[in-house]
C-alpha positions as CSV (number, residue, x, y, z in Angstrom):
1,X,-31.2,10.7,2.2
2,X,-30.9,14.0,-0.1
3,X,-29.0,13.8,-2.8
4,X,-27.7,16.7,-4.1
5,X,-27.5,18.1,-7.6
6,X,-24.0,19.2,-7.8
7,X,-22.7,15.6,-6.3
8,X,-24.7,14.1,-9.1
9,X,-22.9,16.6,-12.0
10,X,-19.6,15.8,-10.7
11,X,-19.8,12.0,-10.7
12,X,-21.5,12.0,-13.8
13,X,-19.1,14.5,-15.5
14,X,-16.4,12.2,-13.9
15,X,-16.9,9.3,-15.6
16,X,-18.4,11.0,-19.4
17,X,-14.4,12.8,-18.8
18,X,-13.3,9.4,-18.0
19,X,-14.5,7.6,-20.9
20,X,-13.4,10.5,-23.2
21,X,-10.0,10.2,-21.5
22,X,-10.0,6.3,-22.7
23,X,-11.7,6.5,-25.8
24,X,-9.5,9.7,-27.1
25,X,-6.5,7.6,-25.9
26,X,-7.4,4.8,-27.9
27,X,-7.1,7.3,-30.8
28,X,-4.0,8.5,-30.5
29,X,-2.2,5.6,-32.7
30,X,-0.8,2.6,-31.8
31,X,0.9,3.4,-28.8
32,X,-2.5,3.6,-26.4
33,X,-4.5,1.3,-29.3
34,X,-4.4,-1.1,-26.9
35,X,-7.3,0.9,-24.7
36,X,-9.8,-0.5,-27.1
37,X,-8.0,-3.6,-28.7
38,X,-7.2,-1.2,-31.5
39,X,-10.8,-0.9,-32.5
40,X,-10.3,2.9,-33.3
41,X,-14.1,3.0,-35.5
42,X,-15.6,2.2,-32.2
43,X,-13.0,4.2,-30.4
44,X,-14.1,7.0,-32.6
45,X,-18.2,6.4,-32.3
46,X,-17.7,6.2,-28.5
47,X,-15.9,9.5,-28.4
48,X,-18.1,12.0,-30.2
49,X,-21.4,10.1,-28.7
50,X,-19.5,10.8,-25.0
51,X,-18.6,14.1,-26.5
52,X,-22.1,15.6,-26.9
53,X,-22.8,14.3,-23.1
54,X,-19.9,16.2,-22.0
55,X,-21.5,19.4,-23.9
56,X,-24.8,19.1,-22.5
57,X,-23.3,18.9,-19.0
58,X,-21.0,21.6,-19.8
59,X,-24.4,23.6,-20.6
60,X,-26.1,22.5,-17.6
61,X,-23.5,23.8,-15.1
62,X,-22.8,26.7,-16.6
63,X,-26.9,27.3,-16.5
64,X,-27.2,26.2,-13.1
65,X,-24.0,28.5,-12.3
66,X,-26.0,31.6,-14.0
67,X,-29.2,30.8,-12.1
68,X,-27.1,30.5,-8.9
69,X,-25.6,34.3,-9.1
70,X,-29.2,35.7,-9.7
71,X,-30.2,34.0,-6.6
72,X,-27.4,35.7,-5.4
73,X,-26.4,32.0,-3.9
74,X,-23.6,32.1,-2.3
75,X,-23.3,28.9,-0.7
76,X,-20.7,26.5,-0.9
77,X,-20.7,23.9,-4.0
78,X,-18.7,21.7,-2.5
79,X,-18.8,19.1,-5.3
80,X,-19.5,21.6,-8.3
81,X,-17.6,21.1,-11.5
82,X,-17.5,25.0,-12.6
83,X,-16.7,27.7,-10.9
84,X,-15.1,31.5,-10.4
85,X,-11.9,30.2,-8.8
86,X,-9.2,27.5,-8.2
87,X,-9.3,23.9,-9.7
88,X,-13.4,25.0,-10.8
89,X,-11.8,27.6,-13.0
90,X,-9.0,25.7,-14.7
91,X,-11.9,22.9,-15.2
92,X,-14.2,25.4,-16.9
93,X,-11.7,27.3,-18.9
94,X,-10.1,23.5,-20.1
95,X,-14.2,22.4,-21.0
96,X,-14.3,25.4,-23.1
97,X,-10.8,24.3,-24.7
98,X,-12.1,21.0,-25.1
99,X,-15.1,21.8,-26.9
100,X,-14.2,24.7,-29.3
101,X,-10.7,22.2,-30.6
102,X,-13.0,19.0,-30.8
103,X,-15.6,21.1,-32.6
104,X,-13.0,22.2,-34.9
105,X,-11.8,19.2,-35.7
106,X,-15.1,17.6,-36.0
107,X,-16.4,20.5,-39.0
108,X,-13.0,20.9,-40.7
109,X,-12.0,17.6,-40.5
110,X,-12.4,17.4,-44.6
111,X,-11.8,21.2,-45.8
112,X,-9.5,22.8,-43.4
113,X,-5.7,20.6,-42.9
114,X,-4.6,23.7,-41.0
115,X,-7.5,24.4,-38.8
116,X,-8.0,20.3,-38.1
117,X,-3.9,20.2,-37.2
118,X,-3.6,22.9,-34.8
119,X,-6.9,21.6,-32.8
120,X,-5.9,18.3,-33.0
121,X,-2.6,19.3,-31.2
122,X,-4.0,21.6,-28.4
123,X,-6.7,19.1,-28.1
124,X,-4.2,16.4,-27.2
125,X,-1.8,18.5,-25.1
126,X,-4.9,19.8,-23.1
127,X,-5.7,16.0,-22.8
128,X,-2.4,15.4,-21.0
129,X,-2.0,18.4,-19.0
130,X,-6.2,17.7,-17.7
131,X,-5.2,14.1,-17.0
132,X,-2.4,14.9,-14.8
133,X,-4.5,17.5,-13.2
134,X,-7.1,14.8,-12.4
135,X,-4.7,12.9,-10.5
136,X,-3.5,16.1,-8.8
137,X,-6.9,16.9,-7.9
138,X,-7.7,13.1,-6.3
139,X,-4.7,13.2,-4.7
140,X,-5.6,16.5,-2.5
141,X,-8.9,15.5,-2.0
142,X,-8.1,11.9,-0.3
143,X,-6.3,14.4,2.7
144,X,-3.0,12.5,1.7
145,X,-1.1,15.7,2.6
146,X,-3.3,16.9,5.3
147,X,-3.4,13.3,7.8
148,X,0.1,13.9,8.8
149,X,-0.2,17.5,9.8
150,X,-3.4,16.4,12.2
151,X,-1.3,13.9,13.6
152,X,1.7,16.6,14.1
153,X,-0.4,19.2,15.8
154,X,-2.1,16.2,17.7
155,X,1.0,14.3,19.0
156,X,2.8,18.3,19.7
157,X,-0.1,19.0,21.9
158,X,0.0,15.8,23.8
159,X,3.7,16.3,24.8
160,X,3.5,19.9,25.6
């Protein structure tokens, strides 16, 4: 059995985004403190280890993405993370958001206030927004809305 690459980026970047999800969570204060048993130091640790994972695999598809359109490779990534169109775009576009606030806030966490305020609300709102996107996106791809229109055209053609 052949595995293929882009399956292996998107269940990897799946669970690094997952464990940023819960480990970001954790650190939002003591409403989701529970995610971690309100250990926000290793909260904290987890999230900008899982953080430079996410960048590398950022890199990595964007390379293999560049390498693709000067093979000219037009073929379907079916299971690719980023992409020139639909839910691929709004995933790349929200990486880039990720990592230019969380980089922000990482280098001005001590000098810049302003700078380490602003990220930190974008950073969380994006949080939000991606998380309900990821239940958006696992919704339409377990064919919960398209079952009962196979069944429609099935059961119409039977009668006719």
């Amino acid at each position: 059995m052949k595995i293929r690459f882009d399956f292996i980026i998107h269940w990897l970047w799946t669970i690094v985004f997952s464990l940023l999800a819960l480990s970001g969570i954790a650190m939002v204060g003591p409403r989701y403190g529970w995610v971690l048993n309100y250990d926000i130091g290793a909260a904290d640790i987890s999230h900008r280890v899982l953080a430079a994972v996410f960048v590398i695999l950022t890199f990595i598809s964007i390379g293999y993405e560049v390498i693709r359109a000067i093979r000219n490779d037009t073929s379907s990534q079916a299971w690719f993370v980023i992409g020139s169109g639909g839910y691929q775009l709004f995933t790349y576009i929200t990486t880039l958001i990720f990592i230019i606030t969380g980089a922000i806030i990482w280098i001005c966490m001590d000098a810049n206030m302003a700078a380490t305020a602003f990220a930190l609300y974008v950073h969380e709102k994006l949080t939000y927004i991606v998380i309900l996107s990821v239940i958006w996106h696992i919704y339409m791809k377990c064919h919960a809305l398209v079952w009962p229109k196979k069944v429609q055209q099935g059961k119409s053609k039977t009668m006719k």
